[in-house]
C-alpha positions in Angstrom: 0.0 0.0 0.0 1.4 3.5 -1.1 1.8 5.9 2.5 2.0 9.3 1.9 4.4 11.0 4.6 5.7 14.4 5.5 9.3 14.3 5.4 11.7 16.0 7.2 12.2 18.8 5.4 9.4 20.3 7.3 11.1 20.2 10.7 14.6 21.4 9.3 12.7 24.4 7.7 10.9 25.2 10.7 12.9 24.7 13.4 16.6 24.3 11.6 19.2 21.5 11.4 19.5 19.2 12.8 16.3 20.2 14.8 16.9 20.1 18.8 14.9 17.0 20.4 12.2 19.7 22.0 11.3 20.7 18.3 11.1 17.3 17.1 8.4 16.1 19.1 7.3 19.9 17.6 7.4 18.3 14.6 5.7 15.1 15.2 2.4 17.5 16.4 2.7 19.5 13.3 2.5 16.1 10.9 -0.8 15.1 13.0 -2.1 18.9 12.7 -1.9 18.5 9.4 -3.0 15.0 8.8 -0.2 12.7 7.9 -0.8 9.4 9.8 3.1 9.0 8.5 6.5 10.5 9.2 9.9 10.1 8.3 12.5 11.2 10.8 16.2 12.1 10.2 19.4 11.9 12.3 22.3 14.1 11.5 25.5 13.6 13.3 26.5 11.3 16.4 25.3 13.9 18.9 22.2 13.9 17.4 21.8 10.3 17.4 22.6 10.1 20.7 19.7 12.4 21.7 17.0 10.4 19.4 18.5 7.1 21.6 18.6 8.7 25.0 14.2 10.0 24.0 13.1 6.6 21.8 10.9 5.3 24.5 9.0 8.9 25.0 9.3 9.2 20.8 7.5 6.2 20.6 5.5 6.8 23.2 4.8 10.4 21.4 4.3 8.6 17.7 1.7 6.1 19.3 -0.7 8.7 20.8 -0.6 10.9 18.1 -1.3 7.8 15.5 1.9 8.1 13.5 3.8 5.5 12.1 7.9 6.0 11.1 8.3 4.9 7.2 11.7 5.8 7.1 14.5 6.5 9.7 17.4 8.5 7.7 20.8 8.7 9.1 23.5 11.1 7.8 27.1 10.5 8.3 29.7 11.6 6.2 32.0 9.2 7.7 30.7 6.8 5.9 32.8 8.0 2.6 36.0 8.8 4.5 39.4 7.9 3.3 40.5 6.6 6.7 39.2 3.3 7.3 38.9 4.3 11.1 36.6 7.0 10.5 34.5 5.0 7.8 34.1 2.3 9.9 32.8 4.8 12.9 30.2 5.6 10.4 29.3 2.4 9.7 28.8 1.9 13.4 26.5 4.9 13.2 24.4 3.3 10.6 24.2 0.0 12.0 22.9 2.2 15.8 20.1 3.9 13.2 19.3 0.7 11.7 18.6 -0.8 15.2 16.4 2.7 15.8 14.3 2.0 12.7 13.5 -1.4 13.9 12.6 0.3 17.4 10.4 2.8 15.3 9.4 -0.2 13.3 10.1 1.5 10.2 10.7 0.1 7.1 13.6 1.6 5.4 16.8 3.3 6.6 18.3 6.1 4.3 21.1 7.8 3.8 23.4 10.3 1.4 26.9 9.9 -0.6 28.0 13.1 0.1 30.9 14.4 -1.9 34.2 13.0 -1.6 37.1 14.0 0.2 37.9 16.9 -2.0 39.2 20.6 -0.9 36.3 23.4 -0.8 37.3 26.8 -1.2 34.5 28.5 0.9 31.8 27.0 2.3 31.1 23.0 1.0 27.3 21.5 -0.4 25.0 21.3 2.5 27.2 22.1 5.4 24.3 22.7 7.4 21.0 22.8 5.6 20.0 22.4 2.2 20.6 25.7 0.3 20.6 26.6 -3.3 21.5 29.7 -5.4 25.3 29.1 -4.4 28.9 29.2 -6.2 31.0 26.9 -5.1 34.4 25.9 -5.5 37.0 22.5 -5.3 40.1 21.4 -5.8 41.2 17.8 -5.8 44.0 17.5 -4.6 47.3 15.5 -5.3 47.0 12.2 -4.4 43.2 11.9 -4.5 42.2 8.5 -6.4 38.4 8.2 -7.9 38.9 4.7 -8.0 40.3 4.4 -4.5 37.3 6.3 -3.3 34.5 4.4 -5.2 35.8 1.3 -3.9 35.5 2.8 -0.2 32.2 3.9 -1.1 30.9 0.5 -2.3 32.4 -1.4 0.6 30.5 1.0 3.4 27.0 0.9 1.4 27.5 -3.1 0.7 28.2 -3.3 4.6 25.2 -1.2 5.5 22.4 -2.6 3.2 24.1 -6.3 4.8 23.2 -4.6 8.5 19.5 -3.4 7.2 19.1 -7.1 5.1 19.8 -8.8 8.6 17.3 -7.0 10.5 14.3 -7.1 7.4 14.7 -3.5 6.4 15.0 -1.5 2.7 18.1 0.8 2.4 17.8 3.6 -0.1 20.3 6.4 -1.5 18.9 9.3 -2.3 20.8 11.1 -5.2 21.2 14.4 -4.6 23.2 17.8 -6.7 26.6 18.2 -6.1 27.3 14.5 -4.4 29.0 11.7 -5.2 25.3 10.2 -6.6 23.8 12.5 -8.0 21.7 11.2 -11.2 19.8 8.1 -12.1 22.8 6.3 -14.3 25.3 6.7 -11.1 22.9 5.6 -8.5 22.2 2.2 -11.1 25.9 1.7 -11.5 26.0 2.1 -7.2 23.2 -0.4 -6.8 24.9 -3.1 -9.5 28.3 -2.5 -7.8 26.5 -3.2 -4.0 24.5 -6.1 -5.0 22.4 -6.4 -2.4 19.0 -7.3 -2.4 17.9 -4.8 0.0 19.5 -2.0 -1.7 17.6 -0.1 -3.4 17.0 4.4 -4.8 15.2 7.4 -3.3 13.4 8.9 -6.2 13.8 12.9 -5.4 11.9 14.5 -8.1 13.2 17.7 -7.0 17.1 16.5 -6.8 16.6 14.8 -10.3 14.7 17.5 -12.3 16.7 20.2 -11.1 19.9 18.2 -12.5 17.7 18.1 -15.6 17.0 14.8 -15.7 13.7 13.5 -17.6 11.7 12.1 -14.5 9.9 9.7 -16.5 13.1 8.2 -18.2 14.4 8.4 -14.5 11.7 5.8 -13.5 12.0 3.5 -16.2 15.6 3.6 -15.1 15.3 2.7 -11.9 12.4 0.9 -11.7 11.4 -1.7 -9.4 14.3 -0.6 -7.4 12.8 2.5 -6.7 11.8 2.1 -2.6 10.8 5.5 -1.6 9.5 8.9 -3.4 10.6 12.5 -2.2 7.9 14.9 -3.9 8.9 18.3 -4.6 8.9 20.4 -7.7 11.0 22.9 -9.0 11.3 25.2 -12.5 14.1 22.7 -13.5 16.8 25.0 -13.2 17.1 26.0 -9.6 16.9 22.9 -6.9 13.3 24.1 -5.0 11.5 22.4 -3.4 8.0 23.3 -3.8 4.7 21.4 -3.9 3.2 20.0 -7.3 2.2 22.4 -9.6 4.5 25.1 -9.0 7.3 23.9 -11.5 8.1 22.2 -14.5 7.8 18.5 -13.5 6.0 16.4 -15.8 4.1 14.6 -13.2 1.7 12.6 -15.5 4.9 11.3 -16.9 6.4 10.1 -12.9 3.2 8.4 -12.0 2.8 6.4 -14.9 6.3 4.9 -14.9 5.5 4.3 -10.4 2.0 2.7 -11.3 3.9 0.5 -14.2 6.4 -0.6 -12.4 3.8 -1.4 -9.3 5.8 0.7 -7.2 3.9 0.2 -3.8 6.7 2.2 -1.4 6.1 5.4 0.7 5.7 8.9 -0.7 6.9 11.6 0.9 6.0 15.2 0.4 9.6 17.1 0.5 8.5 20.5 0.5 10.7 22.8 2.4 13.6 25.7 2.2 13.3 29.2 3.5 11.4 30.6 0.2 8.5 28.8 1.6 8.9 29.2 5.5 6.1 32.0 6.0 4.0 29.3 4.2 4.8 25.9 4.8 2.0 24.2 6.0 -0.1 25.5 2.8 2.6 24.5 0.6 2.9 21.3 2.3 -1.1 21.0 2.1 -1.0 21.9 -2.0 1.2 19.3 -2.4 -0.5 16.5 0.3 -3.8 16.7 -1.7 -2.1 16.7 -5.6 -0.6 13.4 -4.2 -3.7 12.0 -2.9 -5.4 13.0 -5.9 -2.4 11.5 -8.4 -3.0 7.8 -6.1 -6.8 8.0 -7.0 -6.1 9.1 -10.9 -3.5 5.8 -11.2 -5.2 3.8 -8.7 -2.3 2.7 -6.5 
């Protein structure tokens, strides 16, 4: 059965990133307000995991009397991609500690990013602390950097993690995102064939792929039954928005034909966020709840 969820977007808009623990139980209120009986939550960083383990039994506790249910539990590490076998295998660690949340949450997926590798920034780097768009930025790779040493890293930490998710039943998704080391449809297939793992599986961000100008429908055929979990947003295709349906250039007919032929049957999350749409959030979020709804009746998931 398709679950439309709000994702977390919403509580990094409102109440920043990573959101302190007071304003995520915010955040689970503001999903019920507005309807969702769905929710995917989001861990950034070891001190922030630590605070989501020290308050699961109240978070729980919180989820059940409000009627929510945790579709996906998204950890983000960057240690994970690290050159130094030490620090990737801390992040490993991390991920394993999320995957044994999600179960606790009895979610159904775990999630997380590739980041970009260890290259040198001049300036600020991609997504340092929140998603924001509209920027110049600037790296040099250094002497001694090897793509092919780094890809090899990167396989062996996602082939590790989707093993820890595969022992305890659970999905693990990448989502490609701009300016990462995955950050388009043909790298996240060439990922998934170099992981091999059942359990292993894409985020489909239509926001992240149209803004990178991908065709979304081409995207889907791509992808395909490996396609585990939808972030909705929309965007004008040449500035990475994320708005509700509608707003931008998506062909959106297009998307839920390719979901509804490839029996897609994951959860959908509406990704609308970023401080263009803070003063109105929850009527974006609401524009884009309802087009979604609507899109499930029209294809008849």
């Amino acid at each position: 059965m398709v679950k439309i969820n709000l994702a977390w977007l919403y509580a990094i808009t409102k109440y920043g990133y990573p959101p302190p623990m007071s304003d995520v139980f915010k955040a689970l209120n503001d999903a019920k307000r507005l309807g969702f009986k769905y929710i995917e939550l989001e861990v950034y960083g070891e001190r922030n995991l630590r605070d989501f383990e020290a308050n699961k039994d109240k978070l729980r506790e919180v989820l059940g009397s409000l009627g929510l249910e945790v579709v996906n539990l998204a950890g983000i590490f960057p240690e994970i991609v690290s050159l130094k076998p030490s620090v990737r295998n801390k992040g490993i660690e991390l991920m394993r500690r999320v995957a044994d949340l999600a179960t606790y949450f009895d979610s159904e997926l775990i999630q997380t990013d590739t980041f970009y590798p260890p290259i040198k920034f001049v300036g600020e780097p991609p997504y340092k602390s929140a998603i924001t768009f509209g920027r110049k930025y600037r790296a040099i790779v250094e002497e001694g950097f090897l793509w092919t040493e780094f890809w090899s890293n990167l396989v062996d930490s996602m082939r590790k993690i989707a093993v820890i998710a595969e022992d305890r039943g659970l999905r693990f998704a990448i989502e490609p995102r701009i300016g990462e080391t995955i950050s388009n449809s043909d790298a996240m297939l060439r990922l998934m064939e170099a992981v091999n793992v059942d359990c292993f599986g894409a985020v489909l961000d239509t926001g992240h792929l149209h803004a990178a100008k991908e065709l979304l429908a081409l995207s889907v055929e791509k992808l395909g039954n490996k396609i585990f979990y939808v972030h909705i947003s929309d965007n004008d295709g040449r500035d990475n928005y994320h708005w509700a349906p509608g707003r931008g250039t998506i062909d959106w007919e297009g998307v839920f034909r390719g979901l509804k032929r490839h029996k897609f049957n994951g959860p959908i999350a509406i990704d609308v966020g970023g401080p263009d749409l803070l003063e109105h959030l929850d009527e974006e979020v609401m524009r884009a709840k309802r087009f979604v709804e609507n899109m499930i009746k029209k294809y008849n998931f």
